[in-house]
C-alpha positions in Angstrom: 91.5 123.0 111.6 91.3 126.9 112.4 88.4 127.1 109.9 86.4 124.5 111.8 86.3 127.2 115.0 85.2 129.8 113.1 82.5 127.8 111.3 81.1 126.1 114.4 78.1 128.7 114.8 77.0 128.9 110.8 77.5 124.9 111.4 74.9 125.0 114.2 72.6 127.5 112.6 72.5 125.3 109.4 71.5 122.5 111.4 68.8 124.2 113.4 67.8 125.8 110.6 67.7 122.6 108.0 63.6 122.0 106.4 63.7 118.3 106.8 65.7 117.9 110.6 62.1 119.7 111.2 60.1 118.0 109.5 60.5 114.4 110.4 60.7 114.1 114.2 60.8 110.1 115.1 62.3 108.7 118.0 66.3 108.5 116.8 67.8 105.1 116.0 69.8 103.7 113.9 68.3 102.0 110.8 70.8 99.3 109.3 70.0 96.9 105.8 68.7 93.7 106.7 70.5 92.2 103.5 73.7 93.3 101.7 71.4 93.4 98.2 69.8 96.8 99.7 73.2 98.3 99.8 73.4 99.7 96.2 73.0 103.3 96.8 75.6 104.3 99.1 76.2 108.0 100.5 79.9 108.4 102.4 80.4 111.0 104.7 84.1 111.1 105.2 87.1 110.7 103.0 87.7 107.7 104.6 84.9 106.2 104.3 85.0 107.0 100.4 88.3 105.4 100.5 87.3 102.4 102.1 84.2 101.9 99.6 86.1 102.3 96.9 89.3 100.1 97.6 86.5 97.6 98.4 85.4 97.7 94.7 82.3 99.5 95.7 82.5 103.2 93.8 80.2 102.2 91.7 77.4 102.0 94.0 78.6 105.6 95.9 75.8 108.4 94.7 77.2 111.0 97.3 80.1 112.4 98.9 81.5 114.9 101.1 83.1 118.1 99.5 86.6 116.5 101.2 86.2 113.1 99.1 88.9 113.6 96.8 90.5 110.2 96.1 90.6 108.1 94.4 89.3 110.1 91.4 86.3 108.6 91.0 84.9 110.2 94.1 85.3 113.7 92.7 82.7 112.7 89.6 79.7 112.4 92.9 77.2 114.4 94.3 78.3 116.5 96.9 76.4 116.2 100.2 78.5 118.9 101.9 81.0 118.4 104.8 81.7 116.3 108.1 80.0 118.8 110.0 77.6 120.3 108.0 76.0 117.8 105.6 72.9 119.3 103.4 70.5 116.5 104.6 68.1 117.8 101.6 70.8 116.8 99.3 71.2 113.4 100.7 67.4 112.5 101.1 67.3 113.2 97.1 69.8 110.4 96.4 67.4 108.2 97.5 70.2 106.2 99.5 69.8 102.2 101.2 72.7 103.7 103.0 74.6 106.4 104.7 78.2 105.4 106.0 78.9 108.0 109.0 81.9 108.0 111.4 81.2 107.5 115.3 82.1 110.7 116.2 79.6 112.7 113.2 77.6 114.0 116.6 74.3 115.9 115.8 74.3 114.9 112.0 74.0 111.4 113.1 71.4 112.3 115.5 69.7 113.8 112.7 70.6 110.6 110.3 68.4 108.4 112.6 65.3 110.9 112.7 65.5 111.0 109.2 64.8 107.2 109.3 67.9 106.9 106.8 69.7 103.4 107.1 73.2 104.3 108.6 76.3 102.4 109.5 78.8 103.6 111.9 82.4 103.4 112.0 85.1 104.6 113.6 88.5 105.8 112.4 90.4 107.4 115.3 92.7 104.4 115.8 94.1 101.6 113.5 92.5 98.6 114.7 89.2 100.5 113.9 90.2 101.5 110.1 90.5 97.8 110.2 87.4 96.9 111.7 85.7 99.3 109.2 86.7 97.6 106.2 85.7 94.7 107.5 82.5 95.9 108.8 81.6 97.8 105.1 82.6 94.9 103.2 80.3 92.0 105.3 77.4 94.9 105.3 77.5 95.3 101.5 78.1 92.1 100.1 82.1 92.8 99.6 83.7 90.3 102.3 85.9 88.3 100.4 87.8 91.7 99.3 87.7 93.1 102.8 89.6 90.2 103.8 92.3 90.6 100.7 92.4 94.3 101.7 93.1 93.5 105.9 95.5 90.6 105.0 97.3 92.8 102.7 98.0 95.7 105.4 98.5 93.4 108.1 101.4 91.9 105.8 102.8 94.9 105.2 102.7 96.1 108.5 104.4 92.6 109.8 107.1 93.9 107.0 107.8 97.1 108.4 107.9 96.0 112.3 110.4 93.2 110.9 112.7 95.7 109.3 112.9 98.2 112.0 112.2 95.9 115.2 116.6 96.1 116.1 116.4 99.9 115.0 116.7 102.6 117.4 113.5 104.6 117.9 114.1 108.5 116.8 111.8 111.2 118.1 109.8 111.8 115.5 107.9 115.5 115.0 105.0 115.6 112.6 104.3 118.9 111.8 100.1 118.4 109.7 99.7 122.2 109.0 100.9 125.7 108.9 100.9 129.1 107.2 103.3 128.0 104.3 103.4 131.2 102.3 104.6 133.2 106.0 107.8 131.8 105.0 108.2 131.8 108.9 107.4 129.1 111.4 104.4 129.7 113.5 101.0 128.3 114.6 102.4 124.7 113.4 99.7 122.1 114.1 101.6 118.8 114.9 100.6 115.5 115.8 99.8 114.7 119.1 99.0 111.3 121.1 96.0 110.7 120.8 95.3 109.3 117.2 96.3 107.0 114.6 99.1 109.1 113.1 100.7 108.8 116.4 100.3 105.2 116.5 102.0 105.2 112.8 104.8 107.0 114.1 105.4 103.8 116.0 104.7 101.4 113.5 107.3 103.4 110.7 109.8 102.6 114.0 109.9 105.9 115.1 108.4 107.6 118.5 106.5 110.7 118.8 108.0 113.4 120.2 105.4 115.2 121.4 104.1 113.2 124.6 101.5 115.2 125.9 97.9 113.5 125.0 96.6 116.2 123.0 95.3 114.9 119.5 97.0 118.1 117.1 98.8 120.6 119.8 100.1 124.2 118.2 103.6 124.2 118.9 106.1 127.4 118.9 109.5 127.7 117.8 110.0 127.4 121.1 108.5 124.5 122.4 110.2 122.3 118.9 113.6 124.0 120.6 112.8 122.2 124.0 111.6 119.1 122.4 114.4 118.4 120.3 113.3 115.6 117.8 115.5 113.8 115.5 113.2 113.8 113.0 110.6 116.5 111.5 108.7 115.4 108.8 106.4 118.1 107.2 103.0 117.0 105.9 102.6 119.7 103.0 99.6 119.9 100.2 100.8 118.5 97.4 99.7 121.5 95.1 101.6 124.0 97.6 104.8 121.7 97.4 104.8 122.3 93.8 104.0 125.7 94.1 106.6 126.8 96.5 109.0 124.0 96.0 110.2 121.9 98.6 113.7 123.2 99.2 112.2 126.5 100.3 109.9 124.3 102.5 112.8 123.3 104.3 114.5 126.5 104.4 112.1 127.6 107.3 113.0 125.3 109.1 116.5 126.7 109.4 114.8 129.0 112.4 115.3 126.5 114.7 118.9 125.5 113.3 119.6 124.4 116.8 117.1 121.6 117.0 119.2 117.8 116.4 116.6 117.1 113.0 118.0 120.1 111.4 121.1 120.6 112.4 121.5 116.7 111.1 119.4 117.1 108.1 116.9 115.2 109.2 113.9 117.6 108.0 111.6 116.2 105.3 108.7 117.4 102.8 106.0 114.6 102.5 103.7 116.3 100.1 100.1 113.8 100.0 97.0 115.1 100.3 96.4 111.1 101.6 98.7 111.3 104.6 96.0 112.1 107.3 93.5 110.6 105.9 92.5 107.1 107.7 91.4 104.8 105.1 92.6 101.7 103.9 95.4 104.0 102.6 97.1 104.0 105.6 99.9 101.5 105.2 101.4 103.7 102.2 101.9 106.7 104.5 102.9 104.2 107.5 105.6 102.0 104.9 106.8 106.2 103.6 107.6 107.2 107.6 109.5 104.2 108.1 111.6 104.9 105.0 112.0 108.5 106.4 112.7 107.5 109.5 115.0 104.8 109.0 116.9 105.7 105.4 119.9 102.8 106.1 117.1 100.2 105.8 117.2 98.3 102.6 113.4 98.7 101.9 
């Protein structure tokens, strides 16, 4: 998240920069396949997007993806088509796509997408009912609707489950801390999640309630400020590479700096250590169905 300020200008420079955003300049719009039999050379331009395509029995049809599309493993044998914000169009245009899956917020690259006369499809990701919507959407566009429906049925299900299990439960502030300098071994400059987003709405369906109230997507936070908030529960979204690496117990031990806070003085600090937490894919209901055991621990799940 820090690296996405400093890389804002070599992002726009790239862009202004880029041979074929040049070279082809037709009126912008969005170019969509008539007929899902087109869709068999498919470029994904988000993690959760490549999630989607894949759960949808699609990854064999994917010829590119982001330098972020790690999972499932299949993703990391693709081209790369560099990043959400600075996508090497000249790489994309190679793989000959019939389609190029971008999110609603992708700004000048999907400006730059339509002039390119490449046939897009936008979806959007910031909120649950629209990871839903996506899968739906991808699966009718390419062909895959009877598993788009197994997929949505299956999370709705499970997200019945959870509500079920902890609608009588009482709702514990809930602190998600989603990045920091690990190897300070000191708290500081703690990314957290805010309100506006769909971890905050998985807070809620887990049974818990963010602590943070403030609508600001993923606030920085001081020792301070998690003093005068006070949660009841702090749940620390860690790589999983540095987890193993520095081990989670001494994870935990920094929190002990704010010993005064009800989560740690109750034990109530945890290490979730998935690379798949944040990202908002059909993946989703795992990380909501882990908070609610977190959360809620004297639930028989």
């Amino acid at each position: 998240m820090r690296a996405v300020l400093i890389l804002t200008p070599i992002i726009l420079l790239v862009f202004a920069g880029s041979f074929l955003a040049k070279r082809l300049l037709v009126e912008p719009r969005a170019i969509v396949p008539p007929d899902a039999r087109q869709c068999e050379r498919i470029v994904s331009m988000a993690p959760s997007i490549t999630e989607t395509l894949f759960a949808l029995g699609l990854g064999d049809r994917v010829v590119g993806v982001t330098r972020y599309c790690k999972y499932p493993a299949g993703a990391r044998q693709k081209a790369k088509v560099g990043g959400y914000l600075d996508p090497n169009f000249e790489a994309i245009v190679a793989l000959r796509p019939d389609l190029v899956v971008i999110l609603a917020d992708s700004g000048p690259a999907r400006r730059t997408f339509d002039k390119l006369r490449l046939p897009t499809l936008v979806v959007c990701h910031k909120s649950i009912d629209g990871i839903l919507d996506s899968i739906s959407t991808i699966g009718r566009t390419c062909g895959a609707e009877k598993k788009d429906e197994e997929i949505v049925a299956d999370i709705r299900s499970r997200m019945q489950r959870v509500r079920r299990k902890t609608a009588d439960l009482p709702r514990h502030s809930v602190l998600i801390a989603i990045d920091r300098m690990l190897d300070r071994r000191r708290l500081e400059d703690i990314y957290f999640v805010g309100r506006d987003g769909q971890l905050d709405r998985m807070i809620e369906l887990a049974g818990g309630r963010n602590a943070y109230r403030a609508a600001v997507r993923f606030p920085v936070i001081s020792t301070e400020g998690i003093l005068q908030i006070n949660p009841q529960v702090i749940i620390d979204v860690v790589p999983e590479l540095k987890a193993a690496e520095i081990g989670k117990e001494a994870i935990l031990a920094d929190w002990r700096q704010v010993a005064e806070v009800d989560a740690v003085k109750h034990g109530r600090v945890y290490v979730l250590a998935d690379d798949r937490a944040s990202i908002p894919g059909p993946g989703f209901i795992r990380t909501v169905e882990h908070l609610a055991r977190l959360i809620h621990p004297e639930v028989d799940w």
